[in-house]
Z-matrix of the N, CA and C atoms (Angstrom, degrees):
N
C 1 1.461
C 2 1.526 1 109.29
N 3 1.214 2 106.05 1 117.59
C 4 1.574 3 112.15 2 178.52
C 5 1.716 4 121.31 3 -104.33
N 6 1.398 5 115.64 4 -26.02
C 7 1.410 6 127.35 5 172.25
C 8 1.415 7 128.71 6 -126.76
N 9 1.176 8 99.11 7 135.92
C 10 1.733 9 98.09 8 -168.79
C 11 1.827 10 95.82 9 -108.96
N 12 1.334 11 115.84 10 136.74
C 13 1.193 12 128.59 11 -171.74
C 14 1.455 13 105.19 12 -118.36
N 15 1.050 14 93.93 13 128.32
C 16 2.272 15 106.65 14 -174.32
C 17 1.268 16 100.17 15 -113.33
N 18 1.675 17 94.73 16 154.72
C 19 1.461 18 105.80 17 176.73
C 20 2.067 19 90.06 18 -118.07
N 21 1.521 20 111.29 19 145.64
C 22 1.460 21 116.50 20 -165.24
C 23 1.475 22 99.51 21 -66.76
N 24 1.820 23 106.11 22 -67.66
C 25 1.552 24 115.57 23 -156.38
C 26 1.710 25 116.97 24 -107.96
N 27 1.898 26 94.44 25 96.41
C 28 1.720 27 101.21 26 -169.20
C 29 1.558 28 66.94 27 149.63
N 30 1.664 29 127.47 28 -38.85
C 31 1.506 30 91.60 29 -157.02
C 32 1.171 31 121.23 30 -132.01
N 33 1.397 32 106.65 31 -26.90
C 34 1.278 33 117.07 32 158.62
C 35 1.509 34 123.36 33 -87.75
N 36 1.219 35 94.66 34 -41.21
C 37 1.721 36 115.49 35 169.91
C 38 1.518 37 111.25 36 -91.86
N 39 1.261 38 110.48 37 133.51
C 40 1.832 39 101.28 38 -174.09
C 41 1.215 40 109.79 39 -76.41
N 42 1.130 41 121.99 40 -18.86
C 43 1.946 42 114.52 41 177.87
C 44 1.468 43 115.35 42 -97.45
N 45 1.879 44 91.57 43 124.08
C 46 1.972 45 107.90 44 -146.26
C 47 1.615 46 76.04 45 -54.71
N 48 1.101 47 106.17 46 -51.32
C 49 2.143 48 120.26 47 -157.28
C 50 1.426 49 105.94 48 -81.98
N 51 1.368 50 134.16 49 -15.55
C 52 1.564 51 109.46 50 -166.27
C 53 1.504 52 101.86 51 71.51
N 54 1.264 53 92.83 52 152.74
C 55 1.671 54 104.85 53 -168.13
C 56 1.518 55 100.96 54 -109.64
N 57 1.251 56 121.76 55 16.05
C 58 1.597 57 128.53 56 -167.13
C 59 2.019 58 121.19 57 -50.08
N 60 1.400 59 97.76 58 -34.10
C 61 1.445 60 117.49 59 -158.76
C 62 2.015 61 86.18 60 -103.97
N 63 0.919 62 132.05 61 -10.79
C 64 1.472 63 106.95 62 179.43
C 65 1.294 64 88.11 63 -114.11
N 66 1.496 65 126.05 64 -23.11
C 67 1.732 66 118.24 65 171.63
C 68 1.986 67 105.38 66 -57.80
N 69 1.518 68 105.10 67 -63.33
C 70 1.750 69 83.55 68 169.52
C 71 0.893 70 131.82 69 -94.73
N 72 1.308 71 116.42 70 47.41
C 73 1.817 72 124.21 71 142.46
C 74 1.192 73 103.47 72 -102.56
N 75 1.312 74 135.83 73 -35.66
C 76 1.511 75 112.59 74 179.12
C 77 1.906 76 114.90 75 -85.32
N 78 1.715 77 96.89 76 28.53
C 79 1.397 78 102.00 77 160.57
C 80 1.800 79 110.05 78 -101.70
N 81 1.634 80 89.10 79 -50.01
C 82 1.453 81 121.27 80 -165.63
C 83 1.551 82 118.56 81 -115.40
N 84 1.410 83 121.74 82 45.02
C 85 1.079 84 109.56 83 173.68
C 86 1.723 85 127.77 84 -19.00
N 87 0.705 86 106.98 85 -26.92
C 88 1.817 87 93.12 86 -159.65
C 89 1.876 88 85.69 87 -120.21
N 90 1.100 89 128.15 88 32.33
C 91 1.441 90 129.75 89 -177.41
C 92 2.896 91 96.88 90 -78.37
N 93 1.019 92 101.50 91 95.33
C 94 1.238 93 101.23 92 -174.84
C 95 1.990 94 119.05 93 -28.69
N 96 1.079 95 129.90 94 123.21
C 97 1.625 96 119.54 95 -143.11
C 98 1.723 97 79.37 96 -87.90
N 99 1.233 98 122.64 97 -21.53
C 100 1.616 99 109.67 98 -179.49
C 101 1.494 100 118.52 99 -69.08
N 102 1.260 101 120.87 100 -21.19
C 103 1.192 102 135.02 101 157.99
C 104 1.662 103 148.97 102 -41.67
N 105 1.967 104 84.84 103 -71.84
C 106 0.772 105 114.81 104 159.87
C 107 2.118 106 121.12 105 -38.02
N 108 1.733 107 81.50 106 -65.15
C 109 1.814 108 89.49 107 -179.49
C 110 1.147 109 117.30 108 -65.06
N 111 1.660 110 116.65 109 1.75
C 112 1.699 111 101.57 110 -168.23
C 113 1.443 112 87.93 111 -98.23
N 114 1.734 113 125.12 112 -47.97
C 115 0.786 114 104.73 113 -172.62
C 116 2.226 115 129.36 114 -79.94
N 117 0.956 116 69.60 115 -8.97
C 118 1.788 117 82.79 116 160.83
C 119 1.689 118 106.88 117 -54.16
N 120 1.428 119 111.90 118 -75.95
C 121 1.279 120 136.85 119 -177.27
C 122 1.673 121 106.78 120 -23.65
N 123 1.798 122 97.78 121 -63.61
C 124 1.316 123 119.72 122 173.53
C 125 1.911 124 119.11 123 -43.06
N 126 1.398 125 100.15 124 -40.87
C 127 1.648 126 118.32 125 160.86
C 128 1.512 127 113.55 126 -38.22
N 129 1.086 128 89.84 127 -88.14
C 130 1.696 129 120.53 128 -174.09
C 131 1.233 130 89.72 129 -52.27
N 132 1.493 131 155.64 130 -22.68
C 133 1.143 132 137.43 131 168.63
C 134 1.579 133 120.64 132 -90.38
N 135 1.115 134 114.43 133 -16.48
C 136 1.966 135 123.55 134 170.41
C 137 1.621 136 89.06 135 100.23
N 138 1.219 137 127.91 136 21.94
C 139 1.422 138 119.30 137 169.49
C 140 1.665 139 112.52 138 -60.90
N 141 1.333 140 87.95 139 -52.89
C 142 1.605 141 108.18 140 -164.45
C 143 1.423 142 99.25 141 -104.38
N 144 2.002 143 138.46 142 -167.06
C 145 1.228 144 125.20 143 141.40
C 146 1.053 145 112.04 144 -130.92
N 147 1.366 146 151.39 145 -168.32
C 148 1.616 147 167.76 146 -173.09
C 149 1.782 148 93.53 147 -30.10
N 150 1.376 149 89.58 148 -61.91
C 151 1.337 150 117.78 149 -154.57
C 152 1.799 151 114.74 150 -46.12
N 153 1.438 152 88.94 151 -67.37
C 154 1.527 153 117.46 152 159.97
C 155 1.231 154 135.65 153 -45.73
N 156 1.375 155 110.97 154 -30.43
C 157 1.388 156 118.59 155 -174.68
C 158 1.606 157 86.39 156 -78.48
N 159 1.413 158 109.71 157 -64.11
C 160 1.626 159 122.52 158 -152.21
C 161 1.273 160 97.67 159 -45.33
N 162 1.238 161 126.52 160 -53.90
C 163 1.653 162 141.16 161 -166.99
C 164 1.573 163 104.56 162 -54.70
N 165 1.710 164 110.16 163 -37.74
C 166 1.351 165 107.00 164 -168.50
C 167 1.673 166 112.63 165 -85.01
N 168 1.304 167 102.02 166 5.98
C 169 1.798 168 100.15 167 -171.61
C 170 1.293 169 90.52 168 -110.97
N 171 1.123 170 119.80 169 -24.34
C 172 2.165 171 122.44 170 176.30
C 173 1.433 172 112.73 171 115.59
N 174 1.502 173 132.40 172 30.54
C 175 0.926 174 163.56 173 149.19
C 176 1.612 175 111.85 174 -49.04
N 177 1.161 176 126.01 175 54.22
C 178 1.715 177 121.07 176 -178.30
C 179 1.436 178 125.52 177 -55.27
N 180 1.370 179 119.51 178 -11.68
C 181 1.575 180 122.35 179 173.24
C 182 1.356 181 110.88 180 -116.06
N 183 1.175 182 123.70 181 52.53
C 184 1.408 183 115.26 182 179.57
C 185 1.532 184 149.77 183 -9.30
N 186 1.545 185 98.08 184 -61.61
C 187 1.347 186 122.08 185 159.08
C 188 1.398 187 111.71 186 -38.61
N 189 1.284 188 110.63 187 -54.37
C 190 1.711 189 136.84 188 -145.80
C 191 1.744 190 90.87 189 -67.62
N 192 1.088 191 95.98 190 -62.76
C 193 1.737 192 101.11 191 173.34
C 194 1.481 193 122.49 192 -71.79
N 195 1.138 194 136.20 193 -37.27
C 196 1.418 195 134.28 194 178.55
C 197 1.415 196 98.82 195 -38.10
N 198 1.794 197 105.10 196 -51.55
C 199 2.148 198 108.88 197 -137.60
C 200 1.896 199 78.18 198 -92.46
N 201 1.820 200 133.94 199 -20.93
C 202 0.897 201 106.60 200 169.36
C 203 1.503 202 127.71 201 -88.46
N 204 1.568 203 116.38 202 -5.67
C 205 1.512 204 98.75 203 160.86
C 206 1.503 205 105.32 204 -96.12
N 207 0.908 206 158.63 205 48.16
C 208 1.311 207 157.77 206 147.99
C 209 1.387 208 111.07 207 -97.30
N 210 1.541 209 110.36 208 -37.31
C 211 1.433 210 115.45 209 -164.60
C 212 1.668 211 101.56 210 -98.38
N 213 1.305 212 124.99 211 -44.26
C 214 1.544 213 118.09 212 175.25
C 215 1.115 214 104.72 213 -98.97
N 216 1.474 215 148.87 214 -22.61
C 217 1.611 216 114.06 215 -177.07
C 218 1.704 217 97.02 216 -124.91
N 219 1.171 218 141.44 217 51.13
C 220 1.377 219 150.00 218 107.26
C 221 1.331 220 123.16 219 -72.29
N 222 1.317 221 118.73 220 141.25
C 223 1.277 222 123.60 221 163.47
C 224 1.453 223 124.38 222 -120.29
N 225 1.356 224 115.67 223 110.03
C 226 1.505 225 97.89 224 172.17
C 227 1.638 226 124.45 225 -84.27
N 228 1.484 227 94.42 226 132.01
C 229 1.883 228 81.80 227 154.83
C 230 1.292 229 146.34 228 -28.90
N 231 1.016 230 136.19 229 90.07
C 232 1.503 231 119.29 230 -152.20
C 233 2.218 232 95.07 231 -92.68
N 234 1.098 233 111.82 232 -0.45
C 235 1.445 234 118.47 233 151.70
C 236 1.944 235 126.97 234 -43.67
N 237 1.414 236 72.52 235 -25.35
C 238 1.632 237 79.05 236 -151.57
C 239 1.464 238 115.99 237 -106.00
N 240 1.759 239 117.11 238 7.19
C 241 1.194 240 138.79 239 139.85
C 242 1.726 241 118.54 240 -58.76
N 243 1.601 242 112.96 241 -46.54
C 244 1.464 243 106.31 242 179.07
C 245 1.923 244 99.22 243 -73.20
N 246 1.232 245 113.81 244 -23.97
C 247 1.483 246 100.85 245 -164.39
C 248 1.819 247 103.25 246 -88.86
N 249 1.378 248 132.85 247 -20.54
C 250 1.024 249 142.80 248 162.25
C 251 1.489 250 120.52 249 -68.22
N 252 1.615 251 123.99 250 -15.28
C 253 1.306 252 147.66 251 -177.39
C 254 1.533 253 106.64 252 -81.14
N 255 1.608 254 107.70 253 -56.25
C 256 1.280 255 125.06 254 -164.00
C 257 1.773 256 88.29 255 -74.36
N 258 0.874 257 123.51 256 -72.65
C 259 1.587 258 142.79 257 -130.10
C 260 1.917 259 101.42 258 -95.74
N 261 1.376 260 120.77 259 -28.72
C 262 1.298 261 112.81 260 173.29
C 263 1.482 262 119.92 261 -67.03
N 264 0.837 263 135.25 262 -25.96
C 265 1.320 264 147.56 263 -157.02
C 266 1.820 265 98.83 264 -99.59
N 267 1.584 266 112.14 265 -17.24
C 268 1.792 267 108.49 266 161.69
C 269 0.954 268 124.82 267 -112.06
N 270 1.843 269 115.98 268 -3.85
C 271 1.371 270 118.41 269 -167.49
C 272 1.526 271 112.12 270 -134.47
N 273 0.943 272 137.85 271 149.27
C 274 1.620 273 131.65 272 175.49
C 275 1.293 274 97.76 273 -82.58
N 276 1.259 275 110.87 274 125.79
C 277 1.804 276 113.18 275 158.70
C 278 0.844 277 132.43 276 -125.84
N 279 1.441 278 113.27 277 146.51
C 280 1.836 279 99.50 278 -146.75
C 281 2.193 280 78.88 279 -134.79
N 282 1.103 281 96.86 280 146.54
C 283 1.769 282 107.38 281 -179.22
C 284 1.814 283 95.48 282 -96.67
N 285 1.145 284 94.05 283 129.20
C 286 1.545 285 103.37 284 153.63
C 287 1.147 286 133.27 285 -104.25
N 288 1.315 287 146.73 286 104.44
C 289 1.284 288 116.22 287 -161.44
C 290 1.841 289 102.24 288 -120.65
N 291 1.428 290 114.18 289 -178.46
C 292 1.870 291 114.02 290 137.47
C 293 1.695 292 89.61 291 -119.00
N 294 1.174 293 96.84 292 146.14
C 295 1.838 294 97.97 293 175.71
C 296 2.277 295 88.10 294 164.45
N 297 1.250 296 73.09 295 133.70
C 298 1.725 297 88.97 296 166.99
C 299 1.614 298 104.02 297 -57.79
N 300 1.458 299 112.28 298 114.28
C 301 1.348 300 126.29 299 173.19
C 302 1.608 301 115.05 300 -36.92
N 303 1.265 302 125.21 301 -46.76
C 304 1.274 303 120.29 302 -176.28
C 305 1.974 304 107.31 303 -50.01
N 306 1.597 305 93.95 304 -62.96
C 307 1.276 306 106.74 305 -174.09
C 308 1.399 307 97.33 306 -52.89
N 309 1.180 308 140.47 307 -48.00
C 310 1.382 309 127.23 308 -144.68
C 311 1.439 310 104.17 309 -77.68
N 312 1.932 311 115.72 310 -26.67
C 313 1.697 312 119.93 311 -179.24
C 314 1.363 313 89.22 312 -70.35
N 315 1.153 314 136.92 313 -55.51
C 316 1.542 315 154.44 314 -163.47
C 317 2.167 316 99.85 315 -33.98
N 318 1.635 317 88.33 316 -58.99
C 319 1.631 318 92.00 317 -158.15
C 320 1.532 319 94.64 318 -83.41
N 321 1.316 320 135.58 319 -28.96
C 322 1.516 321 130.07 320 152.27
C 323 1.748 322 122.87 321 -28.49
N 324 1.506 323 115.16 322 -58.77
C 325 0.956 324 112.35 323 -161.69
C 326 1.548 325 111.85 324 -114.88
N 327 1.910 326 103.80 325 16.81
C 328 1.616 327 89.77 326 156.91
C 329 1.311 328 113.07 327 -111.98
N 330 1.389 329 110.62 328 3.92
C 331 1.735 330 128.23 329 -179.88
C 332 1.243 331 87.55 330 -97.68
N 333 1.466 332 145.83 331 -6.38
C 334 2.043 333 125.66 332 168.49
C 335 1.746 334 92.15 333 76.22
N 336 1.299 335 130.37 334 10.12
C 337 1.663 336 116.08 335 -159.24
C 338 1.898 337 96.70 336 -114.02
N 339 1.146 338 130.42 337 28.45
C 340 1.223 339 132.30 338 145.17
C 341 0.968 340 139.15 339 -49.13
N 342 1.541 341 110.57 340 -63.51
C 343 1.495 342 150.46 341 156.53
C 344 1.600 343 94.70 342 -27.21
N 345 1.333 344 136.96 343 -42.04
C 346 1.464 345 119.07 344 173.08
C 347 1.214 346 130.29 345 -80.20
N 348 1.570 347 135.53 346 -24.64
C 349 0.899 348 138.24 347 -166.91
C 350 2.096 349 110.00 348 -100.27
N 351 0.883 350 105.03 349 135.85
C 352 1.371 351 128.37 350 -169.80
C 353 1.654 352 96.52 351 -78.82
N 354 1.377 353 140.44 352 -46.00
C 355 1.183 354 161.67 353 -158.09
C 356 1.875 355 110.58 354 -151.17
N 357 1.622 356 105.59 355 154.08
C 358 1.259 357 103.59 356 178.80
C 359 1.710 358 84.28 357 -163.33
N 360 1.431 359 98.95 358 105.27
C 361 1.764 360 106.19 359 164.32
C 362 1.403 361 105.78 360 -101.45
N 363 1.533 362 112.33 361 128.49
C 364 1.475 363 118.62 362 -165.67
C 365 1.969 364 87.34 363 -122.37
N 366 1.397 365 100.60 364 138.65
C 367 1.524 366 103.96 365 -179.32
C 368 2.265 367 111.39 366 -64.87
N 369 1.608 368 118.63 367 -15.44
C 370 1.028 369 128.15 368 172.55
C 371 1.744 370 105.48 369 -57.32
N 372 1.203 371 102.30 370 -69.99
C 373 1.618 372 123.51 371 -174.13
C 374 1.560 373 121.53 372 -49.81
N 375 1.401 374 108.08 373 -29.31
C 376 1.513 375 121.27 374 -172.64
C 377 1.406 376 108.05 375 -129.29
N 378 1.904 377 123.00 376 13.11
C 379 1.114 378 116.37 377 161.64
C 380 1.522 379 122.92 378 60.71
N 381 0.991 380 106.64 379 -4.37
C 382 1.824 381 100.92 380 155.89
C 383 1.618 382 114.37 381 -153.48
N 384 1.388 383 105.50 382 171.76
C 385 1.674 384 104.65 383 -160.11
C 386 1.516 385 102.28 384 -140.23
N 387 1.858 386 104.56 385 153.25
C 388 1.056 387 104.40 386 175.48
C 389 1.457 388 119.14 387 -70.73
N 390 1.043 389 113.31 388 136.46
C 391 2.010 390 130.60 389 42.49
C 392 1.374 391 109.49 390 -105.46
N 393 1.421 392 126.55 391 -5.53
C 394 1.245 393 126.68 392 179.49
C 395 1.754 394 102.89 393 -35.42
N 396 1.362 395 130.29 394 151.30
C 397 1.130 396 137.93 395 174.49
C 398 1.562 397 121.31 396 -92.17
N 399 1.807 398 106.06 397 -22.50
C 400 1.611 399 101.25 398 170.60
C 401 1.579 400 108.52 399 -86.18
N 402 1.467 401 125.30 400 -0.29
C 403 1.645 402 101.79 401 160.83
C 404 1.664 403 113.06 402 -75.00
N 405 1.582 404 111.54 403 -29.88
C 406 1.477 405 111.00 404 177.91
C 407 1.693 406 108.55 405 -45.66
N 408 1.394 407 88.97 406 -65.41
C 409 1.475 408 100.60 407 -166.88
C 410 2.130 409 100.27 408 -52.85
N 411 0.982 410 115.68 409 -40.35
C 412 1.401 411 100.05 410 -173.56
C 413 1.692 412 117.27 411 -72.99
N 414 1.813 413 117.68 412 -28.42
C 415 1.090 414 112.16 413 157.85
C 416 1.523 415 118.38 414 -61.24
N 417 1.529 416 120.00 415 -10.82
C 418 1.645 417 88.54 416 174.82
C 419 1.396 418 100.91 417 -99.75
N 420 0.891 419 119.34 418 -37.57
C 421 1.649 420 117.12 419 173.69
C 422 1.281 421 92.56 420 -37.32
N 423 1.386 422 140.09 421 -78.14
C 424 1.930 423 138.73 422 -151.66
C 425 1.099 424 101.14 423 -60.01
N 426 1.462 425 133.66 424 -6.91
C 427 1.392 426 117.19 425 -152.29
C 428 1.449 427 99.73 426 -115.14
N 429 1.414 428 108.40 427 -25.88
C 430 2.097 429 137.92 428 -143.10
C 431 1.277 430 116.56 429 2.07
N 432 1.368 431 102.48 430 85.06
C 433 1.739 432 133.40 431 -170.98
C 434 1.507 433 107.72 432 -148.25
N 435 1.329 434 124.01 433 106.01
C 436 1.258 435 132.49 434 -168.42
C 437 1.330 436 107.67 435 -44.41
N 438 1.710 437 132.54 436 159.90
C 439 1.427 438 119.41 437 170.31
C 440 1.399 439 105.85 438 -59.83
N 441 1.565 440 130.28 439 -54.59
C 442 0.919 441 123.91 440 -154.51
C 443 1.638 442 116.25 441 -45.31
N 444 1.681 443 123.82 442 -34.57
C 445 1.301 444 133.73 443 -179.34
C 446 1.641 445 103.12 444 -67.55
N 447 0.823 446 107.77 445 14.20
C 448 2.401 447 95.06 446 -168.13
C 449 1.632 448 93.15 447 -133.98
N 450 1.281 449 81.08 448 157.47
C 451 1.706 450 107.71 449 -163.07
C 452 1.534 451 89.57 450 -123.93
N 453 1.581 452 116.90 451 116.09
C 454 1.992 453 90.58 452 163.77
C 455 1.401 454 107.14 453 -128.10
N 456 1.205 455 111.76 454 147.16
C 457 1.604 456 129.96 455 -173.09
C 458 1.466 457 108.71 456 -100.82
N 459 0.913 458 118.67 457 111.08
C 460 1.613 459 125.51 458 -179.31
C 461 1.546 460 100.92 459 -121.73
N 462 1.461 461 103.59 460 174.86
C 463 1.986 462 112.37 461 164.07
C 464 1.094 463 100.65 462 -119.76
N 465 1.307 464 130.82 463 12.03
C 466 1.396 465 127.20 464 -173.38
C 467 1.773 466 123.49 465 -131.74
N 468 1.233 467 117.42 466 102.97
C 469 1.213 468 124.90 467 -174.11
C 470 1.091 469 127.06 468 -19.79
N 471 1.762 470 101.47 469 -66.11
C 472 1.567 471 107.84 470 178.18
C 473 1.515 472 119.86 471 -78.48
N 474 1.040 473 123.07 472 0.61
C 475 1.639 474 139.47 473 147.31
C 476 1.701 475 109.66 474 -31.61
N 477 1.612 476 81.07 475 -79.28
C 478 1.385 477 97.21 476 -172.53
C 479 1.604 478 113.84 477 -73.30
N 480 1.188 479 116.01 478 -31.06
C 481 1.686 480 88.16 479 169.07
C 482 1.249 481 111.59 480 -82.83
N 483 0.930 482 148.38 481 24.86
C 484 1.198 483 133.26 482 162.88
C 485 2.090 484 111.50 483 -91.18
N 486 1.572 485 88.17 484 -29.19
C 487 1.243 486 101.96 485 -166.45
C 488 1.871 487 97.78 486 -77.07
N 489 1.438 488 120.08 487 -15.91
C 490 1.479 489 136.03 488 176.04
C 491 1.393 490 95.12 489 -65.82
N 492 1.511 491 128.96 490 -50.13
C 493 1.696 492 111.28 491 -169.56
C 494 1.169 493 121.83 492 -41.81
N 495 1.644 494 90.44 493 -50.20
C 496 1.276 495 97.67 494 -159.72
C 497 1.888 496 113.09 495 -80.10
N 498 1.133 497 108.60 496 27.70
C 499 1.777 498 124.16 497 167.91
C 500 1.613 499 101.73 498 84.73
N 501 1.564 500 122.15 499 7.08
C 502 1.311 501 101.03 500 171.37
C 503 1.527 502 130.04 501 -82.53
N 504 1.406 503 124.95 502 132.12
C 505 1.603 504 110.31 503 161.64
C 506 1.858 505 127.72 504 -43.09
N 507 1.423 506 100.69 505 147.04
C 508 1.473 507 82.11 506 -178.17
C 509 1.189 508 96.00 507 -147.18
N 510 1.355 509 133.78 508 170.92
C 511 1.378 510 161.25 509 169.51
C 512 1.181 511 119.19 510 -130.04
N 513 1.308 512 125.46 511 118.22
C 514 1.626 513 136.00 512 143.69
C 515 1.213 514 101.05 513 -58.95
N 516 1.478 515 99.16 514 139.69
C 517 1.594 516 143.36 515 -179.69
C 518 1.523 517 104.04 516 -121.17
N 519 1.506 518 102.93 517 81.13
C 520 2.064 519 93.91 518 -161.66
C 521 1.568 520 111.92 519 -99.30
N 522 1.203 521 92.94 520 91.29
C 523 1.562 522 102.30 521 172.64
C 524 1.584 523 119.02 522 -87.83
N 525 1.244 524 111.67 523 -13.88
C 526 1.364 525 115.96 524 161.86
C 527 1.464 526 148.19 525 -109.78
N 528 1.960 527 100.84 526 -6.16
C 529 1.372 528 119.98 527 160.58
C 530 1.569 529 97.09 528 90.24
N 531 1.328 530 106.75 529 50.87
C 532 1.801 531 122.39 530 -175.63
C 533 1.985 532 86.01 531 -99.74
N 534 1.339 533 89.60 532 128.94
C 535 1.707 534 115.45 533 168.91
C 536 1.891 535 89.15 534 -58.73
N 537 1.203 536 112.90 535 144.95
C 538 1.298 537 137.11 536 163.99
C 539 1.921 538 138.21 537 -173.52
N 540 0.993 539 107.66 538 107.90
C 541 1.609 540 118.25 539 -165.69
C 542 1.722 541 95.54 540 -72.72
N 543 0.947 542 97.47 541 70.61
C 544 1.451 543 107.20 542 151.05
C 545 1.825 544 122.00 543 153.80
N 546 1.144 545 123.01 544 173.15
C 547 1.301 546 127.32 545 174.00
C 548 1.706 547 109.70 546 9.09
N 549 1.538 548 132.96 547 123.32
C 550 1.305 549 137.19 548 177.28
C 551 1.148 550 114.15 549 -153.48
N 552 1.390 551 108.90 550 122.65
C 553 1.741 552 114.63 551 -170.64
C 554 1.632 553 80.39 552 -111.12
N 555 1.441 554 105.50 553 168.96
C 556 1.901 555 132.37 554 157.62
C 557 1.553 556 115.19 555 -114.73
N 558 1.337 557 117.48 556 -3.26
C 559 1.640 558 124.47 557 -163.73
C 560 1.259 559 133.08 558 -165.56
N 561 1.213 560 130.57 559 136.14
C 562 1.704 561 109.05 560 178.61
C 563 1.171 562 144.04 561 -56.86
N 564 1.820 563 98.82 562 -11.39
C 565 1.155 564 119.82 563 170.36
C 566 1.519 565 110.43 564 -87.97
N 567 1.099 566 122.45 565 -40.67
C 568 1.828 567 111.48 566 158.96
C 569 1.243 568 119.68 567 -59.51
N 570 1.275 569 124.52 568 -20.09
C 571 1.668 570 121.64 569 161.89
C 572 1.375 571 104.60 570 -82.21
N 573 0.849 572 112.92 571 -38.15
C 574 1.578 573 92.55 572 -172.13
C 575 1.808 574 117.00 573 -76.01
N 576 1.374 575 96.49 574 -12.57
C 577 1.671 576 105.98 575 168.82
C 578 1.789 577 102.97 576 -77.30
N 579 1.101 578 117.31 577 -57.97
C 580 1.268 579 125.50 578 -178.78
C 581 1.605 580 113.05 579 -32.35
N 582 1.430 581 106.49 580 -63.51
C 583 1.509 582 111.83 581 -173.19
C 584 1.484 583 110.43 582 -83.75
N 585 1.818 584 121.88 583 4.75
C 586 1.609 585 107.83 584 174.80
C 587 1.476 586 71.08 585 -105.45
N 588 1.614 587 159.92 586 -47.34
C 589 1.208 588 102.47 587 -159.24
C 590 1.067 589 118.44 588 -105.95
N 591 1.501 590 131.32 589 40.20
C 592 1.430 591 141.88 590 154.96
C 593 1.282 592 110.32 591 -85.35
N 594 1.528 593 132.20 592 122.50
C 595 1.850 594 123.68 593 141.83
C 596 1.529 595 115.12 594 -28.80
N 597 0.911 596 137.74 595 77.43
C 598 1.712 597 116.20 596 162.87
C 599 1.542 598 112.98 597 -64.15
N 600 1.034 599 81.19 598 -39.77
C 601 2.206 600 96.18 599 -170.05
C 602 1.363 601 111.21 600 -40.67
């Protein structure tokens, strides 16, 4: 095993969902929630961008809000600096995410946590999202590292089996107490036990 593949929000970020939809209700209460998710959805797919979405829920400073829900109602792991410290420097890591591309450069480069990843397939940029199977297939193509060499860390079950077809190892990252038949960490520090006392090599 030569690359370890992350999933951002569940794993790097402690909120599995992002706090996006109760952040604009406590702008816009009465903003319609069918709406809201389509055009979210539309985000996370590169339909729309940061910009667009924000504008379309009634958000007049765009900017203003992106860098403030990223910056006060995200949380990063702060675990996951010692485990990105130890472990980048033997493994290629490549971020997977779904997350509106803006936000996703956004939470990279005010967390300094760029600098680790070799690759970053965001479901905005490449137009489809997990569990879909053609973002798999395009992260290994971007990456060109057989499945068998990659490790991917998700919080989400059906993530990861899908990401099992295709011959990769995987680990749950269970921040939400999702049933899963196989490999399950709670922490970065249980991953990071996991992968020193496994051979990957």
């Amino acid at each position: 095993m030569n690359t370890i593949i992350i999933d951002m929000y569940g794993v790097i970020l402690k909120e599995s969902k992002g706090n996006f939809i109760p952040y604009t209700y406590s702008y816009f209460p009465d903003t319609d929630k069918s709406f809201l998710v389509y055009q979210f959805t539309k985000a996370g797919l590169g339909e729309i961008d940061s910009k667009e979405l924000l504008e379309s829920l009634g958000f007049s400073d765009a900017s203003l809000h992106m860098h403030d829900y990223i910056e006060n109602h995200l949380t990063l792991d702060s675990d996951f600096y010692d485990f990105a410290d130890k472990y980048s420097s033997k493994y290629n890591f490549v971020l997977l995410s779904n997350d509106v591309l803006d936000w996703s450069k956004y939470i990279l480069q005010y967390h300094d946590i760029q600098k680790y990843f070799s690759n970053c397939i965001v479901s905005a940029e490449v137009h489809t999202k997990k569990p879909n199977k053609s973002i798999y297939e395009i992260a290994l193509s971007r990456i060109g590292i057989p499945s068998s060499e990659c490790i991917f860390i998700d919080n989400s079950a059906k993530n990861l089996l899908v990401a099992s077809e295709y011959g990769m190892d995987t680990v749950l990252f269970n921040r939400d107490g999702e049933n899963y038949d196989g490999k399950i960490v709670y922490s970065f520090k249980e991953l990071d036990d996991l992968i020193s006392r496994i051979n990957y090599r």
